[in-house]
The first five atom37 places (N, CA, C, CB, O) and aatype in JSON, in Angstrom:
{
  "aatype": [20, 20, 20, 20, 20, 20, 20, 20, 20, 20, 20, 20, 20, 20, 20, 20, 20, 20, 20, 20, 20, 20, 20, 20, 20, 20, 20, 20, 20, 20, 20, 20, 20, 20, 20, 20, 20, 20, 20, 20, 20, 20, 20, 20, 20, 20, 20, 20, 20, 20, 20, 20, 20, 20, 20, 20, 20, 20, 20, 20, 20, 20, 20, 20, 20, 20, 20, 20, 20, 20, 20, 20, 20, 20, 20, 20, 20, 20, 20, 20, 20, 20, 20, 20, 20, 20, 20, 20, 20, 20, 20, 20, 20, 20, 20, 20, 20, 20, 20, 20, 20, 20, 20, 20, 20, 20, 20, 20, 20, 20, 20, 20, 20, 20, 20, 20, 20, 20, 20, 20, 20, 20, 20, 20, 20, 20, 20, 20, 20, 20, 20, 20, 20, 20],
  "atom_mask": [
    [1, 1, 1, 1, 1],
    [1, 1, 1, 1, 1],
    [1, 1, 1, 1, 1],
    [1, 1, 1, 1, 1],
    [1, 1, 1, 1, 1],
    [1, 1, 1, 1, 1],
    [1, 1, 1, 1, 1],
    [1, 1, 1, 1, 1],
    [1, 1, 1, 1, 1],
    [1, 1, 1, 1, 1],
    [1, 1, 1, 1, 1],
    [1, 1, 1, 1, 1],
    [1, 1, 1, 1, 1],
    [1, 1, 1, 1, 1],
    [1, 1, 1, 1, 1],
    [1, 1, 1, 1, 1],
    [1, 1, 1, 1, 1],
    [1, 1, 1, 1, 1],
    [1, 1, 1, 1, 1],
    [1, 1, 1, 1, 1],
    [1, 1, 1, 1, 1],
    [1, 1, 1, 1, 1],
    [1, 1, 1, 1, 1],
    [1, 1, 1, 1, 1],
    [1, 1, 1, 1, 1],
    [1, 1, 1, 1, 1],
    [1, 1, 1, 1, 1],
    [1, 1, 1, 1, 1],
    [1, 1, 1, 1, 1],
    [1, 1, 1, 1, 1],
    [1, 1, 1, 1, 1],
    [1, 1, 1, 1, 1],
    [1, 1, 1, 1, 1],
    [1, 1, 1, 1, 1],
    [1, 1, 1, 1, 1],
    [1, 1, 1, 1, 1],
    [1, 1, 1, 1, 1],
    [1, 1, 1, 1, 1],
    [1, 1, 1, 1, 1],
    [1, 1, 1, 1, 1],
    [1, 1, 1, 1, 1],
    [1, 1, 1, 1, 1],
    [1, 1, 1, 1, 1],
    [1, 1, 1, 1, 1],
    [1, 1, 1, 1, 1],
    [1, 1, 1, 1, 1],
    [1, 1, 1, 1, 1],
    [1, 1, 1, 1, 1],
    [1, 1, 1, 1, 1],
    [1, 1, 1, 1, 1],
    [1, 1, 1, 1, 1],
    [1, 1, 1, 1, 1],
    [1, 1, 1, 1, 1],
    [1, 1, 1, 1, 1],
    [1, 1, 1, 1, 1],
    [1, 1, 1, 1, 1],
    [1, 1, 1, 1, 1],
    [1, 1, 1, 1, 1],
    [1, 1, 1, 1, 1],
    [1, 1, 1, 1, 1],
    [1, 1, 1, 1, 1],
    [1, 1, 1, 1, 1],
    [1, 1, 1, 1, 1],
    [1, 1, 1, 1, 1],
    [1, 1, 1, 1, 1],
    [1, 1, 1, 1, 1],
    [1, 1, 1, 1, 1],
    [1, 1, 1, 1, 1],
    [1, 1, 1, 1, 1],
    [1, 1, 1, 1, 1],
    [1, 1, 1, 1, 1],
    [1, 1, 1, 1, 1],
    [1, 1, 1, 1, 1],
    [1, 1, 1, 1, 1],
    [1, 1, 1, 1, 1],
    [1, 1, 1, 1, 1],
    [1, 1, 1, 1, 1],
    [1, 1, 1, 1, 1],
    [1, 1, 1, 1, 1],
    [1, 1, 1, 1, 1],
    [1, 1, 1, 1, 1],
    [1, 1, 1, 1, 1],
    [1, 1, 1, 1, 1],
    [1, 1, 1, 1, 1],
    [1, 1, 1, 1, 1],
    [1, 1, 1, 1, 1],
    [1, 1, 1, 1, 1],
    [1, 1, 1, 1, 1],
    [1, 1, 1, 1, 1],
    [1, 1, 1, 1, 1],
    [1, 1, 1, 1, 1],
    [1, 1, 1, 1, 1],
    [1, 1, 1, 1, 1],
    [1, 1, 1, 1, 1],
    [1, 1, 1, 1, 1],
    [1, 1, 1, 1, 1],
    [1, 1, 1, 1, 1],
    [1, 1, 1, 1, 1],
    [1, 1, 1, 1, 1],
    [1, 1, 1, 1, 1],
    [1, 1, 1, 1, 1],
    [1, 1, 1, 1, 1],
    [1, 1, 1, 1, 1],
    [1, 1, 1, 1, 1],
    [1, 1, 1, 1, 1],
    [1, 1, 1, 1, 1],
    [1, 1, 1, 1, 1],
    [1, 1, 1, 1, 1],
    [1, 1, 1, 1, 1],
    [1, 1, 1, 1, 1],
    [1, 1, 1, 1, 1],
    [1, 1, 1, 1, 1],
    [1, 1, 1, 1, 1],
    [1, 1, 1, 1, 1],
    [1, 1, 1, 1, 1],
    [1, 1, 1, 1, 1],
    [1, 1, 1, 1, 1],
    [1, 1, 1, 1, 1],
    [1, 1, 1, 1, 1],
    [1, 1, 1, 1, 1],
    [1, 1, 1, 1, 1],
    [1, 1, 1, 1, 1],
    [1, 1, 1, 1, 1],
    [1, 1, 1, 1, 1],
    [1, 1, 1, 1, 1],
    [1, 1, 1, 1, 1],
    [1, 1, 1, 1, 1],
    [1, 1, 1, 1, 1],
    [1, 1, 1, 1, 1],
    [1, 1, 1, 1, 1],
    [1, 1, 1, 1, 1],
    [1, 1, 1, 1, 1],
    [1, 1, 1, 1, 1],
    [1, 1, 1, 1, 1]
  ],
  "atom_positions": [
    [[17.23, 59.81, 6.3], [16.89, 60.76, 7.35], [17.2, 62.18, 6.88], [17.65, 60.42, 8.66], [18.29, 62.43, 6.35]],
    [[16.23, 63.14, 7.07], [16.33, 64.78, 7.13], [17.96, 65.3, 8.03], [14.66, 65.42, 8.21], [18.23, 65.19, 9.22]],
    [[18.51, 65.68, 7.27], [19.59, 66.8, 7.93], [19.48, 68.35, 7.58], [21.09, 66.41, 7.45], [18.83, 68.84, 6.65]],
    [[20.05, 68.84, 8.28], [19.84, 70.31, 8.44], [20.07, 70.9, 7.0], [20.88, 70.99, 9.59], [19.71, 72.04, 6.74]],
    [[20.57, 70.26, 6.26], [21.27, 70.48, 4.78], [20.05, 70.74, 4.09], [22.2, 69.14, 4.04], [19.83, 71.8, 3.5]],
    [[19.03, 69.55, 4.17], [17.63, 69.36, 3.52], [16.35, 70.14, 3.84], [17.26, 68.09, 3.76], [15.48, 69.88, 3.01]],
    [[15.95, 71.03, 4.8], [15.03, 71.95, 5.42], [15.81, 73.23, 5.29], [14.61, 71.57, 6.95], [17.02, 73.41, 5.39]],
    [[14.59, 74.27, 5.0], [14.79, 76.06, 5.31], [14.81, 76.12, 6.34], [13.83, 77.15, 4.96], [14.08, 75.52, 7.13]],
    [[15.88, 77.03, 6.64], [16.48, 77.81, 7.65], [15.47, 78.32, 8.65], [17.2, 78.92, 7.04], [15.32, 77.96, 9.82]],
    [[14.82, 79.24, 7.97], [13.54, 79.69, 9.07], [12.68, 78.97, 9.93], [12.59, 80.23, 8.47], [12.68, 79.15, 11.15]],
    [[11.93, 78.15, 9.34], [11.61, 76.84, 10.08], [11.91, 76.54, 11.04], [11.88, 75.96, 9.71], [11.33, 76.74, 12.11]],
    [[13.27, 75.75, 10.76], [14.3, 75.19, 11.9], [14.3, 75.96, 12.82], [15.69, 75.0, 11.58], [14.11, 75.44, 13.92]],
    [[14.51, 77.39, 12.79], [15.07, 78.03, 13.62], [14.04, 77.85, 15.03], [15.34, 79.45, 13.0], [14.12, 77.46, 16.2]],
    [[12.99, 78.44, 14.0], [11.62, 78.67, 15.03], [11.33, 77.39, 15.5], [10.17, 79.31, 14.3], [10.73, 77.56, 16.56]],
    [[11.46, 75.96, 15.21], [11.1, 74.9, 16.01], [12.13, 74.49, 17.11], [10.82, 73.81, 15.14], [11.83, 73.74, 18.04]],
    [[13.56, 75.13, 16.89], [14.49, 74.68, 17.93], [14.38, 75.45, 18.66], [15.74, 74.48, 17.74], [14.25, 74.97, 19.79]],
    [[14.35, 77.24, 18.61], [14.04, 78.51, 19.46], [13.16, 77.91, 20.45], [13.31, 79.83, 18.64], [13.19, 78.32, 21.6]],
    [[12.22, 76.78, 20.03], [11.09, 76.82, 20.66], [11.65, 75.66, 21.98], [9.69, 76.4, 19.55], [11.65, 75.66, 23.21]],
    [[12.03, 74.83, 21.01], [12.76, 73.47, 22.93], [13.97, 74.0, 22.98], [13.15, 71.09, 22.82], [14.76, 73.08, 23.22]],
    [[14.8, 75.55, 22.83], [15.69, 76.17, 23.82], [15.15, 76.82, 24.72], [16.54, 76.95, 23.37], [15.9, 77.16, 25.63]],
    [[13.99, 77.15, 24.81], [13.53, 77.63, 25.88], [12.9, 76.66, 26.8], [12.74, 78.58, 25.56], [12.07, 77.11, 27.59]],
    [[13.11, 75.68, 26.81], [13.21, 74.79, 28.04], [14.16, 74.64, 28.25], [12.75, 73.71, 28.14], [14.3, 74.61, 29.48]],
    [[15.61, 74.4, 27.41], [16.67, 73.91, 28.19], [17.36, 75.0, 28.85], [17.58, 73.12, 27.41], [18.33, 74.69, 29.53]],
    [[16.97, 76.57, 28.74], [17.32, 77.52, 29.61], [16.73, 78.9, 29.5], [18.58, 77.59, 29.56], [16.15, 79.17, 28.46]],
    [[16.84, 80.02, 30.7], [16.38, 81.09, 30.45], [16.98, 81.93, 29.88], [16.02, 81.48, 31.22], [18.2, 81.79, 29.83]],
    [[16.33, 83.16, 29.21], [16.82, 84.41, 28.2], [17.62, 85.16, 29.79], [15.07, 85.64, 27.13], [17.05, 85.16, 30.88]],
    [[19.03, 85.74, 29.53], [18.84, 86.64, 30.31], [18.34, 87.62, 30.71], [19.25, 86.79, 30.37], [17.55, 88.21, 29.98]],
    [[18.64, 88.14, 32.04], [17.24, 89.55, 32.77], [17.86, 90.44, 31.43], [17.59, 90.69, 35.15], [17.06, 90.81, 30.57]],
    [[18.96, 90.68, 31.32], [19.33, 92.1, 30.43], [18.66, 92.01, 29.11], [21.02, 92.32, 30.1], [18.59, 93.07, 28.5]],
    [[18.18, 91.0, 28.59], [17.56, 90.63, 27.03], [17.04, 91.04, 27.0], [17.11, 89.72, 26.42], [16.91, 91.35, 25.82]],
    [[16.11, 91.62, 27.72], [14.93, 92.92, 27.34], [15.33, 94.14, 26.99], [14.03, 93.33, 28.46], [14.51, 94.85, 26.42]],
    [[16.57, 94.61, 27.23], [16.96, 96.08, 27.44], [17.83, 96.15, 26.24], [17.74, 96.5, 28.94], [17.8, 97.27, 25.75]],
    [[18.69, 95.21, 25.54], [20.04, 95.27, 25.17], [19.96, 95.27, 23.46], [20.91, 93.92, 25.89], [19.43, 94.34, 22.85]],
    [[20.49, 96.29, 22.88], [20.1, 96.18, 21.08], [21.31, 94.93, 20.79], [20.52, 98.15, 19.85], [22.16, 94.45, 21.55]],
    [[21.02, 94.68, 19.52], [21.67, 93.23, 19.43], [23.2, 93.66, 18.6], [20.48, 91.93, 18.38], [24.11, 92.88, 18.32]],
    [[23.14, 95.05, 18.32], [24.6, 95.09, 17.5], [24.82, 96.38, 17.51], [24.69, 94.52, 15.93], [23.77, 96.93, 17.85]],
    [[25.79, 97.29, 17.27], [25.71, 98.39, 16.8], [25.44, 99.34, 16.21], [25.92, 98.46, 16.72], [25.52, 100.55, 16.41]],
    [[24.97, 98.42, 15.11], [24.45, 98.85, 13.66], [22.62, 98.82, 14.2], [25.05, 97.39, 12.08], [21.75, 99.19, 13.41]],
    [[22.34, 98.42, 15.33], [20.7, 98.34, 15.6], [20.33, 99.98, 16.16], [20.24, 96.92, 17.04], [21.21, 100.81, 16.38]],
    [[19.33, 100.15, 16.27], [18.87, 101.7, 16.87], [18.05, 101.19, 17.41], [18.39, 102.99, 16.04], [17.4, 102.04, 18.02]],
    [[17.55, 99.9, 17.58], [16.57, 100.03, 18.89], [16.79, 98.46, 19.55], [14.65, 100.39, 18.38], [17.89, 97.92, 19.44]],
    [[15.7, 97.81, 20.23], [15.86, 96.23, 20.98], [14.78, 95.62, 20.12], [15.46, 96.07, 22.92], [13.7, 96.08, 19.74]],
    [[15.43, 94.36, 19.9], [14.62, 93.68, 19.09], [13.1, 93.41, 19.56], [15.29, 92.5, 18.86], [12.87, 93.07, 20.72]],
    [[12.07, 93.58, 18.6], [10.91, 92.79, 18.78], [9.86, 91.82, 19.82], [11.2, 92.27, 18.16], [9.03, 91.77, 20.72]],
    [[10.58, 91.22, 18.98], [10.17, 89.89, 19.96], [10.86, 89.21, 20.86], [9.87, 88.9, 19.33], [12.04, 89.03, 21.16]],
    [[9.19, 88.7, 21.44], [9.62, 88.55, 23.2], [11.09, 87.32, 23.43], [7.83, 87.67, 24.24], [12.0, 87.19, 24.25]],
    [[10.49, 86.38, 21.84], [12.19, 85.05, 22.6], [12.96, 85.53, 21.5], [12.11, 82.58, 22.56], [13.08, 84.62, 20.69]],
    [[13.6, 86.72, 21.05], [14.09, 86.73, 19.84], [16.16, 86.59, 20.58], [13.34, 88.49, 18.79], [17.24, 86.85, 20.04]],
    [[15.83, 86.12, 21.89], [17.46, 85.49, 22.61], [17.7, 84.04, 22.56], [17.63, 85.78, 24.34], [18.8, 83.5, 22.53]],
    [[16.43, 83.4, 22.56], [16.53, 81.97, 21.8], [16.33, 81.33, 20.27], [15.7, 81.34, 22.4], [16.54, 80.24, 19.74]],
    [[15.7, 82.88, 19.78], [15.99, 82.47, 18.4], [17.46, 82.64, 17.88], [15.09, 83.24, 17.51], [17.83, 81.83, 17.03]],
    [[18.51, 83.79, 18.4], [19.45, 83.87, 18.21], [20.3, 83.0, 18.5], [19.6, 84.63, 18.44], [21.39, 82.94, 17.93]],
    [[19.83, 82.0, 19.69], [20.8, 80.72, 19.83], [20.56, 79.86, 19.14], [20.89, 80.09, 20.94], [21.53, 79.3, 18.63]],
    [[19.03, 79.31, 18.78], [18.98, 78.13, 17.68], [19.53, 78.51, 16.6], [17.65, 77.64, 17.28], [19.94, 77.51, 16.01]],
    [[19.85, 79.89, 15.78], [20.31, 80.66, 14.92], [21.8, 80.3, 14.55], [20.12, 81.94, 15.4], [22.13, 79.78, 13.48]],
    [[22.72, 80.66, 15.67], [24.47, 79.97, 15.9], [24.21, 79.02, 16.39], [25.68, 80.64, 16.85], [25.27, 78.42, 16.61]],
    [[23.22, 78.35, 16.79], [23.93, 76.48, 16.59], [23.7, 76.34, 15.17], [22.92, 74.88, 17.55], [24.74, 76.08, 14.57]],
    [[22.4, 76.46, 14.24], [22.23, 76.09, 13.13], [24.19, 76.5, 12.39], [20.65, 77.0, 12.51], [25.05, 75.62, 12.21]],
    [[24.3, 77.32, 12.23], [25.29, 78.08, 11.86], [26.71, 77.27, 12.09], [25.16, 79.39, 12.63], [27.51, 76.76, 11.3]],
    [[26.65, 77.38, 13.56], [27.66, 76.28, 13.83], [27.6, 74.72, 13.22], [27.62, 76.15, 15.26], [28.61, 74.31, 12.64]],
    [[26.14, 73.63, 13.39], [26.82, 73.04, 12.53], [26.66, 72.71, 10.78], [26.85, 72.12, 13.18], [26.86, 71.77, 10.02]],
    [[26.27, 73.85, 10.72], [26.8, 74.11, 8.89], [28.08, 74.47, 8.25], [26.13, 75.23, 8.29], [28.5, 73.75, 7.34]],
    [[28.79, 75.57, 8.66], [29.57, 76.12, 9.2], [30.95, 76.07, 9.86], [29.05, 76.33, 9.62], [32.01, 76.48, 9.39]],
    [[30.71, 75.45, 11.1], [32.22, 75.41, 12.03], [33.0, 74.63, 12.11], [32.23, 75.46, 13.17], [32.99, 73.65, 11.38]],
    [[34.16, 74.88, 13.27], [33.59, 75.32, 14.05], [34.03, 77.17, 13.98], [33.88, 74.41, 15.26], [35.07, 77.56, 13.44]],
    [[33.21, 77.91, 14.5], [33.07, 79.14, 14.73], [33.44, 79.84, 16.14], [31.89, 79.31, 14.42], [33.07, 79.35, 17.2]],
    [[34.24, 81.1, 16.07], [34.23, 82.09, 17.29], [33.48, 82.95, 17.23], [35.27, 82.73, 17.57], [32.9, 83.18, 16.18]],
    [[33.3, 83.55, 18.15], [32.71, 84.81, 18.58], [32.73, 85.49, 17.88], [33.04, 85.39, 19.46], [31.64, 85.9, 17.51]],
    [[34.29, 86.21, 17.06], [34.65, 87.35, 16.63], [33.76, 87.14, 14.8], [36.6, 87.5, 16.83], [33.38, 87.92, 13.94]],
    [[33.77, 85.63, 14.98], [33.22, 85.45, 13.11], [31.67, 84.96, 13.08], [34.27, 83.93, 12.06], [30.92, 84.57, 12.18]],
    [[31.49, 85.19, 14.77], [29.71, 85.11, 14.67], [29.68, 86.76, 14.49], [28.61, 84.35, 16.43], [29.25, 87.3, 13.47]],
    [[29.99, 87.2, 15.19], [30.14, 89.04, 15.31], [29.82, 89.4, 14.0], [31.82, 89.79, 15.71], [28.74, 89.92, 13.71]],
    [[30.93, 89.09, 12.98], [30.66, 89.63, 11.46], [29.28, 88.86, 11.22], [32.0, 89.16, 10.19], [28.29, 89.52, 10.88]],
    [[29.21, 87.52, 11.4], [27.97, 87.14, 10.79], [26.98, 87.31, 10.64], [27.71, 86.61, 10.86], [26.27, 86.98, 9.69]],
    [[26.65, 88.14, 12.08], [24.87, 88.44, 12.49], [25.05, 90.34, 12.63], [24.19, 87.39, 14.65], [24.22, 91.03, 13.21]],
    [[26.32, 90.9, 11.94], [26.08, 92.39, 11.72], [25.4, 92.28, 10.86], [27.07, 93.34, 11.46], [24.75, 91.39, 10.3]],
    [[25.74, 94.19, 10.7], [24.57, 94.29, 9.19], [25.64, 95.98, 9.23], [21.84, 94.34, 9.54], [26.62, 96.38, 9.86]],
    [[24.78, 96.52, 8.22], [25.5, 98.14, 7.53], [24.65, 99.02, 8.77], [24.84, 98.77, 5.3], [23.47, 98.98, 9.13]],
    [[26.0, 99.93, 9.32], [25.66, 101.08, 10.05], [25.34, 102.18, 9.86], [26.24, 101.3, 10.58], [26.4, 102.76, 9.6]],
    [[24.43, 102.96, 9.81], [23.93, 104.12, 9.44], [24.26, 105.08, 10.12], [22.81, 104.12, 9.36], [23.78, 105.45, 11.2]],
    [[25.75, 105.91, 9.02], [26.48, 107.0, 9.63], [26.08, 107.91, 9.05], [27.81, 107.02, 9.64], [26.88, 108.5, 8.31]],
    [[24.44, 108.49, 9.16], [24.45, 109.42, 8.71], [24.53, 110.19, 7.17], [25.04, 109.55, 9.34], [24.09, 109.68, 6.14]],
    [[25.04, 111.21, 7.23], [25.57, 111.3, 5.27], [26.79, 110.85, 5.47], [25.72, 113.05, 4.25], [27.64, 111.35, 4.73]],
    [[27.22, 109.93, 6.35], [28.68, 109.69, 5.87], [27.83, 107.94, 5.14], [30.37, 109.65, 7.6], [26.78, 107.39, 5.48]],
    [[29.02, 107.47, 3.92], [28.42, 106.12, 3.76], [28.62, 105.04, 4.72], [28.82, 105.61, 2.6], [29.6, 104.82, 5.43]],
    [[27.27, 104.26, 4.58], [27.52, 103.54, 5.67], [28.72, 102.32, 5.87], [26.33, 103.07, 5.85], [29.44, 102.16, 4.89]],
    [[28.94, 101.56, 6.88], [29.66, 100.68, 7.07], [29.47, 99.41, 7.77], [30.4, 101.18, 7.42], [28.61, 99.22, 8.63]],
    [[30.43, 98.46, 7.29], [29.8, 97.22, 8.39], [29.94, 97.53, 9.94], [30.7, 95.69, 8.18], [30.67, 98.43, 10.36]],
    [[29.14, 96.68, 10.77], [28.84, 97.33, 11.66], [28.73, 95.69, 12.52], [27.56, 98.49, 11.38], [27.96, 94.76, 12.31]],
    [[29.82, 95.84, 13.51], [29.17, 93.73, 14.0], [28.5, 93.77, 14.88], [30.27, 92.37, 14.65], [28.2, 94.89, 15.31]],
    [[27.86, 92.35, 15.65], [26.65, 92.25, 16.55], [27.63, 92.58, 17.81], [25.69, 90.61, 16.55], [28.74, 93.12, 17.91]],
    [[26.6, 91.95, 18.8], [27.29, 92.05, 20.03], [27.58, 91.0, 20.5], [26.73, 92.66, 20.92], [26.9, 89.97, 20.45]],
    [[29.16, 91.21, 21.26], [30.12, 90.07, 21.36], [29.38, 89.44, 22.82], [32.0, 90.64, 21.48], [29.81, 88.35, 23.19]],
    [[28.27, 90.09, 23.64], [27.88, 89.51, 24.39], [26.66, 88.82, 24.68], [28.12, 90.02, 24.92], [26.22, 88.07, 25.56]],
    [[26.23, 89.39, 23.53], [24.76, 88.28, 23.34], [25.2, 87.27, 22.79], [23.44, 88.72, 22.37], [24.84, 86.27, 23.42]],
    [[26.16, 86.88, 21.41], [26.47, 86.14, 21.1], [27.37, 84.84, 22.25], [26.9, 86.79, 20.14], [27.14, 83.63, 22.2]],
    [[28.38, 85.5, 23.21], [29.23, 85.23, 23.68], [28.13, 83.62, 24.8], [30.04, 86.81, 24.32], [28.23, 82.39, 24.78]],
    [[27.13, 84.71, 25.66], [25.92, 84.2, 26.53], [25.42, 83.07, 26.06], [24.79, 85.11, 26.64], [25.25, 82.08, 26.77]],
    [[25.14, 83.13, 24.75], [24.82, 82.1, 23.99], [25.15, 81.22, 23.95], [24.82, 82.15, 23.22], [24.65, 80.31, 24.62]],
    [[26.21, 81.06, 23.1], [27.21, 80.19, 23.1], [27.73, 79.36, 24.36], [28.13, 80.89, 22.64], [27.97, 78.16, 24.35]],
    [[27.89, 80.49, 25.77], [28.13, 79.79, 26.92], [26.6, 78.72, 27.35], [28.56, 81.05, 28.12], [26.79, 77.69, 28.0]],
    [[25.17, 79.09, 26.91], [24.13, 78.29, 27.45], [24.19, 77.57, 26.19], [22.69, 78.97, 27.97], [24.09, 76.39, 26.51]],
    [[24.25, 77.63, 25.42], [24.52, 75.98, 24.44], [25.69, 75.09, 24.82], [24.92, 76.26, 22.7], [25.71, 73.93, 24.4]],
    [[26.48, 75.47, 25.46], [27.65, 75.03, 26.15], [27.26, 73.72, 27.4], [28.33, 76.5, 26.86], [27.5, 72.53, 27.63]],
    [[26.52, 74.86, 27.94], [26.06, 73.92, 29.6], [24.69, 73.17, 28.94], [25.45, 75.3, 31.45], [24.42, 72.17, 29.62]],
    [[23.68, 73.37, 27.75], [23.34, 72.04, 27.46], [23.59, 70.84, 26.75], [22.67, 72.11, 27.25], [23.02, 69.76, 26.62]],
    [[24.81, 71.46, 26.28], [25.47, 69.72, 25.66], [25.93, 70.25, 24.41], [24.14, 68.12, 25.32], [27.1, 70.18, 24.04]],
    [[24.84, 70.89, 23.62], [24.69, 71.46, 22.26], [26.41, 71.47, 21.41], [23.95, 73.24, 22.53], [26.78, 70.8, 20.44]],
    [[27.06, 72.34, 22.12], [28.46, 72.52, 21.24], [29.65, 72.43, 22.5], [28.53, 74.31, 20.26], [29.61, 72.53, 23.73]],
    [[30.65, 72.19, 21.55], [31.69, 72.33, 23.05], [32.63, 73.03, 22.42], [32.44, 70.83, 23.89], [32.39, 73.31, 21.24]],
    [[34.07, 73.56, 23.06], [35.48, 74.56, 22.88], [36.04, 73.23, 22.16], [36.53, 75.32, 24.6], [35.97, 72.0, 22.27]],
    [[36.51, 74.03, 21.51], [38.03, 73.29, 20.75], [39.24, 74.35, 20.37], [37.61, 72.48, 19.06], [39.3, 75.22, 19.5]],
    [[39.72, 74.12, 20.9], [40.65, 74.98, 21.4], [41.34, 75.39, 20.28], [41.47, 74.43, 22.42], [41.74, 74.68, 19.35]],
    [[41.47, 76.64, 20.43], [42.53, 77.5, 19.12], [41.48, 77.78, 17.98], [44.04, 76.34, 18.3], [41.65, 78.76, 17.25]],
    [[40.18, 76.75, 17.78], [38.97, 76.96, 16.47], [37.97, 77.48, 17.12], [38.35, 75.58, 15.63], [37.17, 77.61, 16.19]],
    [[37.45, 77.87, 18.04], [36.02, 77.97, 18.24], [35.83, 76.96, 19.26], [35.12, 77.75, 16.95], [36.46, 76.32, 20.11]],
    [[33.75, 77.25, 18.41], [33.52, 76.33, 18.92], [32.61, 75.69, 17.86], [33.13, 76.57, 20.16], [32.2, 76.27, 16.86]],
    [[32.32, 74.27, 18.26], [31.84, 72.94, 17.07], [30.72, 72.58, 18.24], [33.33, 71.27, 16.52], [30.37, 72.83, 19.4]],
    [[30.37, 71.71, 16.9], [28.63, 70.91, 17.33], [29.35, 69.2, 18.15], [27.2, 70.36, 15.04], [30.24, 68.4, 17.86]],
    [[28.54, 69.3, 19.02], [28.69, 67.87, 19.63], [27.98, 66.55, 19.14], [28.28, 67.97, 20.94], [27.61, 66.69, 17.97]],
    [[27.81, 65.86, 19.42], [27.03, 64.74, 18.54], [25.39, 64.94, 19.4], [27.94, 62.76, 18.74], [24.34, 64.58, 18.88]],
    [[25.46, 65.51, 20.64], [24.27, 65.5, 21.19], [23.38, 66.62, 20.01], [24.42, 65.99, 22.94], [22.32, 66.46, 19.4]],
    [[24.47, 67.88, 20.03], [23.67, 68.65, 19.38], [23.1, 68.2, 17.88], [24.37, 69.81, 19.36], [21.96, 68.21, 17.42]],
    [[24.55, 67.74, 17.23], [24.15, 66.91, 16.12], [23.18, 66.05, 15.69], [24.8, 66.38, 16.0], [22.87, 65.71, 14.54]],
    [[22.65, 65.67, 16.95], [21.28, 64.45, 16.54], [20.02, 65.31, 17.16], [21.41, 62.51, 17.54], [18.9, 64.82, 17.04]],
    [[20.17, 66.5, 17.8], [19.19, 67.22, 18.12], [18.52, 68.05, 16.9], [19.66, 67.99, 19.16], [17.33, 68.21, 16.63]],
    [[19.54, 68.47, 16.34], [18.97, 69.2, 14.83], [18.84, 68.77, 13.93], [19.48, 70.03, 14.25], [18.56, 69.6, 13.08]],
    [[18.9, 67.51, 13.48], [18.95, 66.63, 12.55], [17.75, 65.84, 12.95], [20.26, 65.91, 12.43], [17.2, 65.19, 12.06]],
    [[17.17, 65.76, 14.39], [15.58, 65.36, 15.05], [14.83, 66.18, 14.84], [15.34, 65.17, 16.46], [13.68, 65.75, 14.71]],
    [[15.0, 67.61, 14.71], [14.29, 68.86, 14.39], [13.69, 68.85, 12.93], [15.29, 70.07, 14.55], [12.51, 68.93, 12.58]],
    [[15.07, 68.68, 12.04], [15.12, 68.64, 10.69], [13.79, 68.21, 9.91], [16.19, 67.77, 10.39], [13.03, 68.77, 9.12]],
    [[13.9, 66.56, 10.71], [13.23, 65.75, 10.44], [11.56, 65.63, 10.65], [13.87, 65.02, 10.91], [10.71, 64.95, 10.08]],
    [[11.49, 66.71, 11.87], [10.1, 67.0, 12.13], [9.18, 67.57, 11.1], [10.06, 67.83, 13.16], [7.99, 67.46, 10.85]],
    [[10.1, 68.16, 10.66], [9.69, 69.42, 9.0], [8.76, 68.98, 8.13], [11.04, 69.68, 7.73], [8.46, 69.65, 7.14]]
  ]
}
């Protein structure tokens, strides 16, 4: 059987982005909100709040388990200060945070306390069903 180990990243993303948006909605603010500090404007595209969740689950279970603060570094990028040189710059602790809470309420990952958070076996056989679609 296909595991997430064996398929590109991109792919995946875009076929799970695609059945997270049944198991819940983008929030109202996702239209308005840049995704990090280091951004100067709002992303693109229209589900680019469920690509960011199929994104940290992939992540998570490659990965975790993972917090907030080390998704933060993960999905920054370099901030543009101008003529000063630039610097890292992290995402936002509340898009990420949202996320994480609606992968939460569908099964996807759960808390473990003191680490993050980890993949559940539901989620585990959900992306590894994805994988396999490839």
């Amino acid at each position: 059987m296909t595991t997430v180990y064996d398929v590109k990243a991109e792919p995946l993303i875009q076929k799970v982005a695609e059945e997270l948006e049944d198991d819940f909605e983008a929030p109202e603010w996702s239209n308005f909100v840049k995704t990090g500090q280091h951004k100067d404007r709002t992303p693109d595209q229209d589900n680019w709040y469920h690509i960011r969740s199929a994104a940290i689950l992939r992540k998570i279970y490659t990965d975790g388990p993972l917090g907030v603060s080390r998704l933060r570094t993960i999905y920054g990028g370099n901030k543009n200060n101008g003529h000063g040189p630039e610097h890292h710059g992290k995402a936002s602790g509340s898009v990420i945070r949202t996320a994480l809470q609606n992968l939460e309420e569908a099964g996807y990952v759960e808390t473990e306390e003191g680490e993050g958070r980890v993949i559940t076996e539901k989620g585990k056989s959900f992306l590894d069903e994805k994988s396999d679609e490839l």
